[in-house]
Residue, then its C-alpha position, 0 to 999 in steps of 0.5 A: x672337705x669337712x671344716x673341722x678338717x681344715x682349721x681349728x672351730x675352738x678358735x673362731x668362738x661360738x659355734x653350734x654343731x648341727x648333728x642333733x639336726x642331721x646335718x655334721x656341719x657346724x654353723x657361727x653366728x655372723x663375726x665367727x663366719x667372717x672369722x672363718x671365711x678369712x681363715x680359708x681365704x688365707x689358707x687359699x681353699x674355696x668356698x663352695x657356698x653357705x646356708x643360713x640357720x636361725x636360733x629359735x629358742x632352744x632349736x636351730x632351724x633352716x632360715x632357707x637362705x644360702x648362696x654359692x659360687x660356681x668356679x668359672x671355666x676361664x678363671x685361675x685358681x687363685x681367682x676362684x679362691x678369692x673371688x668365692x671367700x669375697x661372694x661369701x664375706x659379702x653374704x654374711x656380711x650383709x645379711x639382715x640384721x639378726x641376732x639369731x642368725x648362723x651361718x654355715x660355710x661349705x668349703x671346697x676340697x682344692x685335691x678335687x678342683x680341676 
């Protein structure tokens, strides 16, 4: 499921499209993906994972960081949910300082969950 899909990018501030890079995602530097990740959670949909890109000049490049959460077998959905936004908030959270860093947030389709 596309984020677009799911809540409005106008509202979470800065944001990059990365379609002139070949990915139709777009990435938010680190208060607007906190932003975004408390928006899914609220709307209960799982975060699948996430990738790490990096201004560099006037490009964006891949950091080549990420993370992901897989749904665990015994877990219930509603622990699947907050347990993958909170692995997500606490990625970008802390990740290492940088002004230059953007972060994608991959969420998952709860019509394709188990």
């Amino acid at each position: 499921m596309l984020l677009e899909e799911i809540i409005d990018i106008e509202e979470i501030g800065t944001s990059y499209y990365l379609g002139d890079i070949g990915a139709n995602e777009y990435a938010f530097p680190k208060e607007g993906s906190l932003k975004v990740i408390s928006l899914l959670r609220d709307k209960m949909i799982p975060i699948l994972g996430g990738d790490v890109y990096v201004r560099d000049g006037g490009t964006i490049v891949p950091a080549y960081a990420n993370w992901f959460y897989d749904w665990q077998e015994s877990e219930p959905y509603s622990d699947y949910v907050i347990r993958s936004c909170e692995k997500a908030y606490d990625f970008v959270a802390n990740y290492p300082s940088c002004d230059n860093a953007l972060f994608v947030i991959v969420p998952g389709d709860p019509l394709q969950c188990r």
